[in-house]
MDAnalysis code that builds the backbone (N, CA, C; Angstrom):
import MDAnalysis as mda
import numpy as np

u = mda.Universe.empty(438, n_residues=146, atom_resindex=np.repeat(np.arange(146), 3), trajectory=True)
u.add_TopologyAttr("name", ["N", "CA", "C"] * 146)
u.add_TopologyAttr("resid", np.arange(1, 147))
u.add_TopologyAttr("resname", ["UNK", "UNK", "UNK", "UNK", "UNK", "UNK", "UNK", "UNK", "UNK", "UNK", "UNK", "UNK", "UNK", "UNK", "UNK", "UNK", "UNK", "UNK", "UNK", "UNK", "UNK", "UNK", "UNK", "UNK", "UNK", "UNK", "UNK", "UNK", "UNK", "UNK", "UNK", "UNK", "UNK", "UNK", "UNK", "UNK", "UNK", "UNK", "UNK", "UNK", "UNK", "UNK", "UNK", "UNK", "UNK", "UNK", "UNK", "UNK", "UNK", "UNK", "UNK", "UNK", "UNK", "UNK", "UNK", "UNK", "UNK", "UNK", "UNK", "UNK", "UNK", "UNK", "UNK", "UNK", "UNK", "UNK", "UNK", "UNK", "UNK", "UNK", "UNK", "UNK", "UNK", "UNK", "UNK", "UNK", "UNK", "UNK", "UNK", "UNK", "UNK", "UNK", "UNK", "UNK", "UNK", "UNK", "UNK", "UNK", "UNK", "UNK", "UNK", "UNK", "UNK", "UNK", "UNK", "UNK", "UNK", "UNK", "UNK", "UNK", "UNK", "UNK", "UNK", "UNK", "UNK", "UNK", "UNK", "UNK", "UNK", "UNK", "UNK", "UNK", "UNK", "UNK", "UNK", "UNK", "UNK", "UNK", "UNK", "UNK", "UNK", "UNK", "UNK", "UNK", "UNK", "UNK", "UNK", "UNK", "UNK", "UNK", "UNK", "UNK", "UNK", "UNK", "UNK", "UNK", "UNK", "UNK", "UNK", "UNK", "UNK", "UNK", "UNK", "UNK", "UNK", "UNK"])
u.atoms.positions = np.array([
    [319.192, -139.296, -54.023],
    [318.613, -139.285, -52.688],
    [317.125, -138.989, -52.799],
    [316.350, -139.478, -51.590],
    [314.860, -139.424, -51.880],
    [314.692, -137.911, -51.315],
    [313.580, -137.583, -51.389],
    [312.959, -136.229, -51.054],
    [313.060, -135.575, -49.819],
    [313.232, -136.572, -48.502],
    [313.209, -136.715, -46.484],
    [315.203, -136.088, -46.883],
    [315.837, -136.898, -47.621],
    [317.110, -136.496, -47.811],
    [317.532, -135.475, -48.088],
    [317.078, -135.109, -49.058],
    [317.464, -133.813, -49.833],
    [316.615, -132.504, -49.006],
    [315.555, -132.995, -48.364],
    [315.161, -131.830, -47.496],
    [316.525, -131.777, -46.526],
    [316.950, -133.105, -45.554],
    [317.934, -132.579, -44.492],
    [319.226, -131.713, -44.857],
    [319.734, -132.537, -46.093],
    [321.054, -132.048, -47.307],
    [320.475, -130.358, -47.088],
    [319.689, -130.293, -47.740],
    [319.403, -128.338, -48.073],
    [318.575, -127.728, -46.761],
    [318.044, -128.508, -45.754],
    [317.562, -127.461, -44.894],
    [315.890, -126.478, -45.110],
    [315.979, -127.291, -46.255],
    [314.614, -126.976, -47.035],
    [313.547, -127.996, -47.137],
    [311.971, -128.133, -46.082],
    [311.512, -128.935, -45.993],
    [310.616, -129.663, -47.258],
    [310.450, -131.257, -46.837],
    [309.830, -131.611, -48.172],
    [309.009, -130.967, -49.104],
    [307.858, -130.326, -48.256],
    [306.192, -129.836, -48.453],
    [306.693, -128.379, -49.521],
    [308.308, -127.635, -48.624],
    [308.636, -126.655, -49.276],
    [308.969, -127.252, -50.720],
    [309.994, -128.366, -50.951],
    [310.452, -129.166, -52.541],
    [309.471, -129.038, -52.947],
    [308.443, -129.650, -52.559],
    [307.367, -129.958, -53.551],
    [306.782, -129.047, -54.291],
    [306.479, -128.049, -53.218],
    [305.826, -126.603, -53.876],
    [307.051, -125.953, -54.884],
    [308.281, -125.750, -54.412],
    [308.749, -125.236, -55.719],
    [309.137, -125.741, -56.876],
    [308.953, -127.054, -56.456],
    [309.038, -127.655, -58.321],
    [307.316, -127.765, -59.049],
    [305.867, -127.186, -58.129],
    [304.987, -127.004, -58.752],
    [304.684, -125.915, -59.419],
    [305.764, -124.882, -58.681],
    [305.940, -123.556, -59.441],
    [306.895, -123.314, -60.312],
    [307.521, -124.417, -60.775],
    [308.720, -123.835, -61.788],
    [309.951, -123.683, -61.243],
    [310.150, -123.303, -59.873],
    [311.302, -122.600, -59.612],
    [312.082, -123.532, -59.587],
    [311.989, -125.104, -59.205],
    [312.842, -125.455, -58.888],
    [312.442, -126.971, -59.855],
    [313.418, -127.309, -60.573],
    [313.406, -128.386, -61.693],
    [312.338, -129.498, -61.629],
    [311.956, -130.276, -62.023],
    [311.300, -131.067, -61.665],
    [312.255, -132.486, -61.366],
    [312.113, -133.387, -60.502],
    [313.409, -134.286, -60.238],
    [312.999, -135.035, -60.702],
    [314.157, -136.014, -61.182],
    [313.637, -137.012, -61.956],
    [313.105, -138.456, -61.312],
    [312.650, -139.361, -61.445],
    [312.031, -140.046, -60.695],
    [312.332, -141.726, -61.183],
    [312.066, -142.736, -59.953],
    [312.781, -143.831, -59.972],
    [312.173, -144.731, -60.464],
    [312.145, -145.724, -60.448],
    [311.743, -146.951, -61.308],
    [310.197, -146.620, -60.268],
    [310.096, -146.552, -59.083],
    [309.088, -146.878, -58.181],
    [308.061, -145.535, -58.098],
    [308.602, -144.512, -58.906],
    [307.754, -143.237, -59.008],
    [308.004, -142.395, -57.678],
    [309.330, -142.673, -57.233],
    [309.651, -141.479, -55.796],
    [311.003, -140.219, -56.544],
    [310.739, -139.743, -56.198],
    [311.579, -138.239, -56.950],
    [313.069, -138.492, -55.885],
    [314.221, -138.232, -56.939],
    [315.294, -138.994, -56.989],
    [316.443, -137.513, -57.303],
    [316.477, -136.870, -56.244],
    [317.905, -135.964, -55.768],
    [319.185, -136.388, -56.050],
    [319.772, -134.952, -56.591],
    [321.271, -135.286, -56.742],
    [321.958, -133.930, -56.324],
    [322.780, -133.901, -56.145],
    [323.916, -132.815, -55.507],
    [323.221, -131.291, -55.937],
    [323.370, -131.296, -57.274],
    [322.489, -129.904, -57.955],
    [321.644, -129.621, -57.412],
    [320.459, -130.458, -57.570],
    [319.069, -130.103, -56.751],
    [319.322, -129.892, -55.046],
    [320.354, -130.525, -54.233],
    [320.563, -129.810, -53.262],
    [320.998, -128.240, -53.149],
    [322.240, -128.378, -54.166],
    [322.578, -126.782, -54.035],
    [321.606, -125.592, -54.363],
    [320.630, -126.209, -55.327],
    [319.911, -124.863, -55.563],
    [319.062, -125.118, -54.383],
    [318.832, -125.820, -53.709],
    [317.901, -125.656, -53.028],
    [318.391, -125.043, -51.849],
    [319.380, -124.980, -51.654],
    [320.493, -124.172, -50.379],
    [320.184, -122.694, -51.078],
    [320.453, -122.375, -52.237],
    [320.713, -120.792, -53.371],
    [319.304, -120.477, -52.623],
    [318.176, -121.173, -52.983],
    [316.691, -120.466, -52.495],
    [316.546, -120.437, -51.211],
    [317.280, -121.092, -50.141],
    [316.912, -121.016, -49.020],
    [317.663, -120.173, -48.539],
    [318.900, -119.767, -49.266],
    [319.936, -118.679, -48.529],
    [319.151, -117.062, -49.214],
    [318.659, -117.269, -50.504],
    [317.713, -116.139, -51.069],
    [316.302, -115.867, -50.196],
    [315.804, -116.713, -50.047],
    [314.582, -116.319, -49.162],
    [314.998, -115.802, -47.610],
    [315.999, -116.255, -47.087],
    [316.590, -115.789, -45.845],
    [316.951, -114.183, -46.198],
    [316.891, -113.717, -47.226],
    [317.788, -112.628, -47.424],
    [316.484, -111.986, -48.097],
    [315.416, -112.444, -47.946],
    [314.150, -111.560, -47.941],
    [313.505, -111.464, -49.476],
    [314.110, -112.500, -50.332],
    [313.800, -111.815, -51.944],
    [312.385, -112.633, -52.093],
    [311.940, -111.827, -52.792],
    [310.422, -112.344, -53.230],
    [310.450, -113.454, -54.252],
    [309.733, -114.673, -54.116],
    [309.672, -115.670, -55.316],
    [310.096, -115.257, -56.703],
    [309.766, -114.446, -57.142],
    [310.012, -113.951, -58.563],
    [311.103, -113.806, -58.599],
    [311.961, -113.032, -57.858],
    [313.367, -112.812, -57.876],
    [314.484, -113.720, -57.893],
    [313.955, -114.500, -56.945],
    [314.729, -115.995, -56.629],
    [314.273, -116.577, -57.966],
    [313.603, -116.533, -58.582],
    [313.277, -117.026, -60.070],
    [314.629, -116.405, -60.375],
    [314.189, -115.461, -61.021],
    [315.325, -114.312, -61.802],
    [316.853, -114.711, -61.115],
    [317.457, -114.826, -59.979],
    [318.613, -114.960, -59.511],
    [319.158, -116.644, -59.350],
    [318.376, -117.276, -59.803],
    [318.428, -118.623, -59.715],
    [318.766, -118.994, -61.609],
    [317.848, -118.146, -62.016],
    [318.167, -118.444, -63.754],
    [319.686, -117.561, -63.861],
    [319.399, -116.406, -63.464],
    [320.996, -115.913, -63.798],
    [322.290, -117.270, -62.967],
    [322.203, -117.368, -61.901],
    [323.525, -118.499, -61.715],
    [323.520, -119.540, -62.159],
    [322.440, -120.068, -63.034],
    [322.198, -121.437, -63.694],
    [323.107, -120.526, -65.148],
    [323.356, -119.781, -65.406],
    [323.505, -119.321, -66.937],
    [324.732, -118.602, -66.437],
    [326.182, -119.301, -67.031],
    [327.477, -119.257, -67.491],
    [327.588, -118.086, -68.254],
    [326.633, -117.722, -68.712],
    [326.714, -117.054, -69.428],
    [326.576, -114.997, -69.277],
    [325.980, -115.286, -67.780],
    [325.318, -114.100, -67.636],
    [326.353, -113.123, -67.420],
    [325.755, -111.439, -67.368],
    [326.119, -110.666, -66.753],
    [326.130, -110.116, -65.456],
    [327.140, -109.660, -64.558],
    [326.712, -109.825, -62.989],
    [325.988, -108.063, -63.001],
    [326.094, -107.470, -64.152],
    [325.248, -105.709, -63.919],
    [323.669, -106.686, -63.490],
    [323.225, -107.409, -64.075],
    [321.928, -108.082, -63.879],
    [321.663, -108.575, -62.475],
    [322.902, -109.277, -62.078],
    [322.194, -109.641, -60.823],
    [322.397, -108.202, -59.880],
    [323.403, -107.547, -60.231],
    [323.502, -106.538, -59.439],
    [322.355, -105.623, -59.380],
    [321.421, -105.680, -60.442],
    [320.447, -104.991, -60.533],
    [319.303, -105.492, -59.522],
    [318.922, -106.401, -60.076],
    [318.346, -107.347, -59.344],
    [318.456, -107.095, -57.690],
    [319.327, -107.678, -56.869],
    [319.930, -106.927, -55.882],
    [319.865, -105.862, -55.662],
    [320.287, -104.747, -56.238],
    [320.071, -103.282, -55.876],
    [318.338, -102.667, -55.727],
    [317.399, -103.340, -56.580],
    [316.365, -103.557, -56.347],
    [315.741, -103.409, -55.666],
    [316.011, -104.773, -54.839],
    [315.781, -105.572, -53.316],
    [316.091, -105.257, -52.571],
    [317.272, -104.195, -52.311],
    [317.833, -103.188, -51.290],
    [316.592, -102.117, -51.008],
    [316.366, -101.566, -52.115],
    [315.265, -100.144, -51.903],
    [313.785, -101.104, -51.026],
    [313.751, -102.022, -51.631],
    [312.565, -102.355, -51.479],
    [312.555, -102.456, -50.302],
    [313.736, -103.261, -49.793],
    [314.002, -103.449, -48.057],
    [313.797, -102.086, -47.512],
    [314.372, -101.029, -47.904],
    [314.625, -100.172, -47.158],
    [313.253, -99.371, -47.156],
    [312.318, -99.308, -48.303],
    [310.882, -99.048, -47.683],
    [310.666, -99.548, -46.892],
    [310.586, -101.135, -46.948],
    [309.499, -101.980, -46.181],
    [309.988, -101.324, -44.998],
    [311.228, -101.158, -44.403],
    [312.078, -100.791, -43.045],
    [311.416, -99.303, -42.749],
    [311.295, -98.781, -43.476],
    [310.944, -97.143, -43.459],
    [309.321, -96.857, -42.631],
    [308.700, -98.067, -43.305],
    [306.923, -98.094, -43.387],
    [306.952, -99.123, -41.863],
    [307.638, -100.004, -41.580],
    [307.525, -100.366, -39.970],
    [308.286, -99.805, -39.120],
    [308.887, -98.032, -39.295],
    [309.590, -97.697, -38.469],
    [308.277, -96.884, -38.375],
    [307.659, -96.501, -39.539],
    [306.294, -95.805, -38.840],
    [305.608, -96.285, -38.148],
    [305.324, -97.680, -38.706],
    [304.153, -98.547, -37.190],
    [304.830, -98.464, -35.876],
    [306.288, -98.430, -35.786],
    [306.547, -98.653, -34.384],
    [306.569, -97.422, -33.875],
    [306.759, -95.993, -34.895],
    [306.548, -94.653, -34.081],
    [305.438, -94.660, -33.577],
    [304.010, -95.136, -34.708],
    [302.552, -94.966, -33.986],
    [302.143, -95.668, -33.009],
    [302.791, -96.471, -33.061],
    [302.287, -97.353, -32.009],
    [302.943, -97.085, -30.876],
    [304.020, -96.613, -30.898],
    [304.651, -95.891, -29.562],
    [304.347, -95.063, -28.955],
    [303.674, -93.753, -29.825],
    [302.887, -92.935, -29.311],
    [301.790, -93.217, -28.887],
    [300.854, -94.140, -29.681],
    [299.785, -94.842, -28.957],
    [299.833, -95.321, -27.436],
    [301.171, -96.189, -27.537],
    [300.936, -96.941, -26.198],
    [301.349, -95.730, -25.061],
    [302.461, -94.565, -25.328],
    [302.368, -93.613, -24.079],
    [301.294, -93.307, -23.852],
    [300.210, -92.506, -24.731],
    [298.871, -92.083, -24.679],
    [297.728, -92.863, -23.915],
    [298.349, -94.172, -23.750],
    [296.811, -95.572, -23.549],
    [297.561, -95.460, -21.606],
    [296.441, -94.984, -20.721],
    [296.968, -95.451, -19.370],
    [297.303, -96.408, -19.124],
    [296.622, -97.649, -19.660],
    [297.330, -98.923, -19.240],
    [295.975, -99.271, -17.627],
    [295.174, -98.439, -17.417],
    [294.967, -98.825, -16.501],
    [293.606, -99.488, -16.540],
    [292.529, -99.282, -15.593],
    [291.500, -99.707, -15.324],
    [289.689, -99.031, -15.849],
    [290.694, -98.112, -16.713],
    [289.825, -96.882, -17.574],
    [289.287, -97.918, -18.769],
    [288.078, -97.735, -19.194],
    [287.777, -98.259, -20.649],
    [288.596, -97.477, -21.470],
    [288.570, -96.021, -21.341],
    [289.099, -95.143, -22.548],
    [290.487, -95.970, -22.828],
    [291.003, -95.870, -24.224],
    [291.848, -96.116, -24.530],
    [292.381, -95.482, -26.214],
    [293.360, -94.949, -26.267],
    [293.783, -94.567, -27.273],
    [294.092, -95.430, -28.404],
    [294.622, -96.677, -28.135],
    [294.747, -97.288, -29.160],
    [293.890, -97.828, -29.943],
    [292.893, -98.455, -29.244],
    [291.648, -98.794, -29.966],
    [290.747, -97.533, -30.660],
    [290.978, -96.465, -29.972],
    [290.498, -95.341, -30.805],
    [290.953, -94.902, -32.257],
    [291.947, -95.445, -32.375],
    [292.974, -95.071, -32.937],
    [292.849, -96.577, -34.167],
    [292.733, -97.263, -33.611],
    [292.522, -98.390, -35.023],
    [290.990, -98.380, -35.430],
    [289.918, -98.316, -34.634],
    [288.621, -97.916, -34.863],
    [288.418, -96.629, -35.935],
    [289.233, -96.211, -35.566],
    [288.973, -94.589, -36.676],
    [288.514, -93.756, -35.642],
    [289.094, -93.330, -34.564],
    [287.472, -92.864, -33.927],
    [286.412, -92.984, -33.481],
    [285.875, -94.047, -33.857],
    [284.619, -94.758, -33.575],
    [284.474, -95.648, -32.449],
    [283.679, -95.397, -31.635],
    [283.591, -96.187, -30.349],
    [284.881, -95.864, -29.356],
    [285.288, -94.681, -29.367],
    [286.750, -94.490, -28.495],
    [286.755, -94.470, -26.917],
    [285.267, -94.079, -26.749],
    [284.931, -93.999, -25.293],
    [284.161, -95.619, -24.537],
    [284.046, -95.805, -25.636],
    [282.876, -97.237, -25.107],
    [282.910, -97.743, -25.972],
    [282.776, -99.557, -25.771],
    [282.615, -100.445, -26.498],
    [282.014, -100.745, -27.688],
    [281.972, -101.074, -29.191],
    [280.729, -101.351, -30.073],
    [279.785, -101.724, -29.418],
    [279.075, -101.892, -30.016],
    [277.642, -103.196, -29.997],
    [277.677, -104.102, -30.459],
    [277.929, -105.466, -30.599],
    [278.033, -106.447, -31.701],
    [276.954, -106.362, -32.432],
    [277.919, -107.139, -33.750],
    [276.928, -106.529, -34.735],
    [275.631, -107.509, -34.556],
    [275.895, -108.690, -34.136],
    [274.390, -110.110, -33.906],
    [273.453, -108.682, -33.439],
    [273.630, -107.911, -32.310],
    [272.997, -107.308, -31.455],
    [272.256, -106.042, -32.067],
    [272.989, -105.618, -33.216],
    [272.648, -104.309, -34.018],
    [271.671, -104.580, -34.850],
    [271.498, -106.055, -35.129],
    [270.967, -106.462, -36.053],
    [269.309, -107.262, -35.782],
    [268.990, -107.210, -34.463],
    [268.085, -107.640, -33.415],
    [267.328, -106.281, -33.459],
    [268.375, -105.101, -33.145],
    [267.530, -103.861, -33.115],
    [266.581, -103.522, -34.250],
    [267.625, -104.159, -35.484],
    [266.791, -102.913, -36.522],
    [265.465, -103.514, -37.566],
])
């Protein structure tokens, strides 16, 4: 099958094929008398394996690593389990570190009136401090002054 195919087959768009067979991850396909890259069942399934792996949050490298382990008959599953167990912690930072943005920012937004005041906490608050009561100066304008 041509490349428009094997994107609908896996759900994985062309532009995406292309890029991962420029990175290695994904085989290079072999190609037809006419020079168009030429899909077969395999190259669909892995391409389902990476699209069901990237849905499940794993970083390129990994999907490397978990793509070579199910290509290999041979492997041990402590590896992928590792692998996996991994990717759990990692999730569970990343989850940890945007439960903080949404505490700060929650507290931010009670703090911000919401109303017709310039003051505002949040911008104080991503500024550093700086300018919390009143607007910058642009910088074109700072730069006129000096």
């Amino acid at each position: 099958m041509n490349i428009g195919e094997a994107a609908k087959a896996s759900g994985v768009t062309a532009k995406m094929i292309r890029y991962y067979e420029s990175t290695g991850l994904l085989r290079p396909a072999a190609r037809r008398d006419n020079g168009y890259r030429d899909y077969g069942a395999v190259d669909v399934h892995e391409l389902r394996f990476i699209r069901r792996a990237r849905g499940l949050g794993f970083e390129m490298v990994e999907i490397a690593e978990l793509l070579s382990l199910w290509r290999d008959g041979n492997r041990a599953s402590r590896d992928v389990h590792h692998v996996a167990s991994e990717h759990i912690e990692s999730l569970r930072t990343r989850i940890a570190e945007m439960q903080g943005m949404v505490d700060t920012l929650s507290n931010l937004v009670v703090c911000c009136h919401g109303d017709d005041r310039p003051d505002c906490p949040i911008l104080a608050d991503l500024g550093g401090g700086v300018g919390a009561g009143q607007p910058l100066e642009p910088v074109n304008k700072r730069r006129q002054h000096a």
